[in-house]
C-alpha positions as CSV (number, residue, x, y, z in Angstrom):
1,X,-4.0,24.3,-1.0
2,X,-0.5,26.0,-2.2
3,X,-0.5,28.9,-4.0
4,X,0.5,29.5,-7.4
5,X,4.3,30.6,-6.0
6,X,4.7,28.1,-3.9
7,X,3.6,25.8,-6.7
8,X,6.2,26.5,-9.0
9,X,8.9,26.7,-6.8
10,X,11.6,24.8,-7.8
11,X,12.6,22.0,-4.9
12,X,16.1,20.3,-4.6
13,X,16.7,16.3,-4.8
14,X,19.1,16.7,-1.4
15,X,20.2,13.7,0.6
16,X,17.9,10.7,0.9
17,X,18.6,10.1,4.3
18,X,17.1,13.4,5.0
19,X,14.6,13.2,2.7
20,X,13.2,10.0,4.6
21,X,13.3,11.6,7.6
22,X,11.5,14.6,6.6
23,X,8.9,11.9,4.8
24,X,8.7,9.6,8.2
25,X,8.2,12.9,10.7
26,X,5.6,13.9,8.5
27,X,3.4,11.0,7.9
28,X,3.3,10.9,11.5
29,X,2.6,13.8,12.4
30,X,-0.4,14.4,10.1
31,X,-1.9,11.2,10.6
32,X,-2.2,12.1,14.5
33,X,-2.7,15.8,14.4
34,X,-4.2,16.4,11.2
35,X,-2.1,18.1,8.1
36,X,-3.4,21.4,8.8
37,X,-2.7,21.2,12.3
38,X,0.7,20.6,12.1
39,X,3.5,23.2,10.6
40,X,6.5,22.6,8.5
41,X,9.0,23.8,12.1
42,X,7.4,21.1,13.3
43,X,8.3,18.6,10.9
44,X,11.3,19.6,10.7
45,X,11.5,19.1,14.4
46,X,10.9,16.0,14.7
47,X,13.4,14.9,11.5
48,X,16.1,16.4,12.9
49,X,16.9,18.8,10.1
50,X,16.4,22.4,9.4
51,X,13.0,24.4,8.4
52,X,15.0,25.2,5.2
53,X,15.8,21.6,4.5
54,X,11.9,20.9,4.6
55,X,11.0,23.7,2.3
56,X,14.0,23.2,-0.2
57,X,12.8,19.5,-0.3
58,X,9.7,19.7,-0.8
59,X,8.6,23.1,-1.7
60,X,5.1,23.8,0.6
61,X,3.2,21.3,2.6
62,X,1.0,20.2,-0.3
63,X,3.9,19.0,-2.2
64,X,4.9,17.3,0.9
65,X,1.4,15.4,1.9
66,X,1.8,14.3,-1.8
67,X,5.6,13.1,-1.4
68,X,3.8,10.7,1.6
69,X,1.5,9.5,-0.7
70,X,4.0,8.5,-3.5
71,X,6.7,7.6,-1.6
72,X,4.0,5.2,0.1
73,X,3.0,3.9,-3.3
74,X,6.1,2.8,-4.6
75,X,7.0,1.0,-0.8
76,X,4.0,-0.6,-1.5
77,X,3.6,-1.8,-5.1
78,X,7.5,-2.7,-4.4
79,X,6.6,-5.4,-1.6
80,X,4.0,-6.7,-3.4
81,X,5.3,-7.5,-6.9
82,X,8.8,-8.8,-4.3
83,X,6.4,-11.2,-2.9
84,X,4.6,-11.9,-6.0
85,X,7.8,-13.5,-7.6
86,X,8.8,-15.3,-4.1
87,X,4.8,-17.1,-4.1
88,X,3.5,-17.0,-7.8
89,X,6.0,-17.5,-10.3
90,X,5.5,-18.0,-13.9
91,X,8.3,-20.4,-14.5
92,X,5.9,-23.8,-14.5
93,X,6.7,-24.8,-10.7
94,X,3.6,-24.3,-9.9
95,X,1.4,-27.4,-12.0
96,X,-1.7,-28.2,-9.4
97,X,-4.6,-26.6,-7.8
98,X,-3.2,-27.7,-4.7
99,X,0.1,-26.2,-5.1
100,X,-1.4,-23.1,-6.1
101,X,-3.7,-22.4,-3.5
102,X,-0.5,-23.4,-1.3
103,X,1.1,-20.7,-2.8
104,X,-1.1,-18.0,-2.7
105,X,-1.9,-18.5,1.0
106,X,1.6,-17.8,1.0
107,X,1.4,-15.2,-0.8
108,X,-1.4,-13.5,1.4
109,X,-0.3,-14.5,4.7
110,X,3.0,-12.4,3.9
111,X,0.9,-9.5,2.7
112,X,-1.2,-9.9,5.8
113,X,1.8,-9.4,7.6
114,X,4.0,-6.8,5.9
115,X,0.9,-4.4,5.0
116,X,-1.9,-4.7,7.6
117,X,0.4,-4.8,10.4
118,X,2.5,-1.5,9.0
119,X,2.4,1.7,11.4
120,X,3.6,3.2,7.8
121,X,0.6,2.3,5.7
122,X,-2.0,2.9,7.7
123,X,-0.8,6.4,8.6
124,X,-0.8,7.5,4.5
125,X,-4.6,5.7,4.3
126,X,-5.0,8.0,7.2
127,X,-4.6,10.9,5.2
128,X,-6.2,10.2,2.7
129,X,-9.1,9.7,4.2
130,X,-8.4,13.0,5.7
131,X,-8.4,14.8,2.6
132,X,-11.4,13.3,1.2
133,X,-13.1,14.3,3.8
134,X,-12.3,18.0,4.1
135,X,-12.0,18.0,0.1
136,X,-14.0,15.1,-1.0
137,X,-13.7,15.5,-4.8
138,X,-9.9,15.1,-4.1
139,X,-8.0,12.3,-6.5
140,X,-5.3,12.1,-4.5
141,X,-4.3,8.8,-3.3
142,X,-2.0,6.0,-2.6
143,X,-2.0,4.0,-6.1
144,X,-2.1,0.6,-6.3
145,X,-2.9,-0.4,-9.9
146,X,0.4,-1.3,-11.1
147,X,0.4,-3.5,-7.5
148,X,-3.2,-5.0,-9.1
149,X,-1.8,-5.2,-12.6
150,X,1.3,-7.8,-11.4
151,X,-1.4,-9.5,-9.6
152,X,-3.7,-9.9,-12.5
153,X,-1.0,-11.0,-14.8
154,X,-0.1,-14.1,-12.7
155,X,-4.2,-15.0,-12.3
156,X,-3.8,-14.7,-16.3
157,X,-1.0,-16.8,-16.4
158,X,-2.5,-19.7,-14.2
159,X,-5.8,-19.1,-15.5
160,X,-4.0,-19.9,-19.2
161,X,-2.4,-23.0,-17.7
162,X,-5.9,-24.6,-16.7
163,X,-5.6,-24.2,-12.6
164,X,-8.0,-21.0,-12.4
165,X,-11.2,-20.9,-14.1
166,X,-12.3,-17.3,-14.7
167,X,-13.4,-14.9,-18.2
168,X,-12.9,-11.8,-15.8
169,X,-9.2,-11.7,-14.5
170,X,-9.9,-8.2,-13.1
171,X,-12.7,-9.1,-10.9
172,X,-11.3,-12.2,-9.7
173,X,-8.1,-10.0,-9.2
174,X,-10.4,-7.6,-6.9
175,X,-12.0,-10.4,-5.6
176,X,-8.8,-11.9,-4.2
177,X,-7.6,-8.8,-2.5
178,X,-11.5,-8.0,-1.3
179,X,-11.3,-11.3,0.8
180,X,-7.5,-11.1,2.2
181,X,-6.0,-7.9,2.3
182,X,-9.2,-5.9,2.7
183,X,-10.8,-7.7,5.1
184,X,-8.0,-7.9,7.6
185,X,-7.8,-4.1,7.2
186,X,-11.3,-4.2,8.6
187,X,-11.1,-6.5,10.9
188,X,-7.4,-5.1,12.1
189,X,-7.4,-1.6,11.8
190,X,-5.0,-0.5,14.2
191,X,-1.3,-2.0,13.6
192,X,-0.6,-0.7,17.3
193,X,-3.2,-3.7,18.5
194,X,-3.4,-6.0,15.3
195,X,-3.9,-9.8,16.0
196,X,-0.9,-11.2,13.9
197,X,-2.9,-15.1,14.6
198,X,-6.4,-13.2,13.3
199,X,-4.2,-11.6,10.7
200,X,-3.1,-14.9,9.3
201,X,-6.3,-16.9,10.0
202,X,-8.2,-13.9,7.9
203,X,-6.1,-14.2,5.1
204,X,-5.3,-18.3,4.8
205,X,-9.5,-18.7,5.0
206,X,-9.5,-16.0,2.5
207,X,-7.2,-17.6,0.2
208,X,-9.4,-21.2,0.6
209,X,-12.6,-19.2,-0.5
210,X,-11.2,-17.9,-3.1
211,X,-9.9,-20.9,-4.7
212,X,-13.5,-22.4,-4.2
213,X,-14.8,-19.7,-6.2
214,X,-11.7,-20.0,-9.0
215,X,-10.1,-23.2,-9.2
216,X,-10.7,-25.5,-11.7
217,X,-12.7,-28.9,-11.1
């Protein structure tokens, strides 16, 4: 862990460009060597920029395995509440059972394709399953509740309008994700070698067994 000075150090906001770079040469770089394996000349090294660019952007290497996280939390609640409003608006378009389940196969099969398949997200759930297992009281994380919120507000909403039946939006929520998102993660775990086919077929029989378990009759 940093030290108190290192801590406290005050970083700069800098160009973004660079920061991205420092951000992509870092994620990979831990998630194949390890954080503590790999040093900040390296990093630097293989973002192009300076050792001093690294530090002034991000302070010590803490701060910067955090940055990943965060940076990979925001990529990712971003595409999913983008893909929420494409599949499952709120607008009354959506009036049937069997437009709905169209649309959240939709829904899924996009997920399926922009988050199991990414080289980016699986390196940051990498490292955090790095860190909880050399620290494992560690919270840190890549977050996904507000992700799980914008989910659980559509449910609500087609819940309210008679297609879903369910008095526990949450677990249905979880549910949802347990039988698309999750399982292809388990099923695919290397984007490198992931099926795209599988990938699909996972989450469009996932979608159907949810609405078995949800929809209204």
């Amino acid at each position: 862990m940093a030290d108190a000075a290192s801590t406290n150090k005050q970083v700069r906001e800098g160009s973004r460009e660079k920061r991205a770079a420092i951000i992509a040469a870092a994620r990979e770089l831990f998630a194949h060597r390890g954080v503590d394996a790999v040093s900040m000349d390296a990093v630097a090294a293989h973002a192009g920029v300076s050792k001093r660019t690294v530090y002034d952007y991000y302070g010590d290497k803490n701060r910067l395995f955090l940055a990943i996280l965060s940076d990979t939390s925001d990529a990712l609640n971003a595409s999913i509440e983008q893909a929420l409003e494409r599949h499952l608006p709120h607008d009354g378009t959506i009036t049937t059972v069997a437009a709905l389940q169209e649309a959240i196969t939709a829904l899924v099969v996009e997920l399926g394709r922009t988050l199991v398949g990414s080289a980016d997200y699986a390196a940051a759930f990498a490292l955090v399953a790095q860190r909880r297992w050399r620290e494992p009281s560690s919270q840190d994380d890549v977050v996904t509740a507000p992700a799980e919120q914008a989910l659980a507000e559509r449910l609500t909403h087609f819940t309210k309008a008679g297609l879903l039946d369910t008095d526990d939006v949450r677990t249905a929520t979880h549910h949802l994700a347990a039988l698309t998102v999750l399982l292809a993660y388990n099923d695919q775990p290397d984007p490198a070698s992931a099926d795209p086919d599988r990938i699909r077929q996972i989450m469009t029989d996932g979608a159907r067994a949810f609405m078995r378990a949800y929809a209204t009759r």
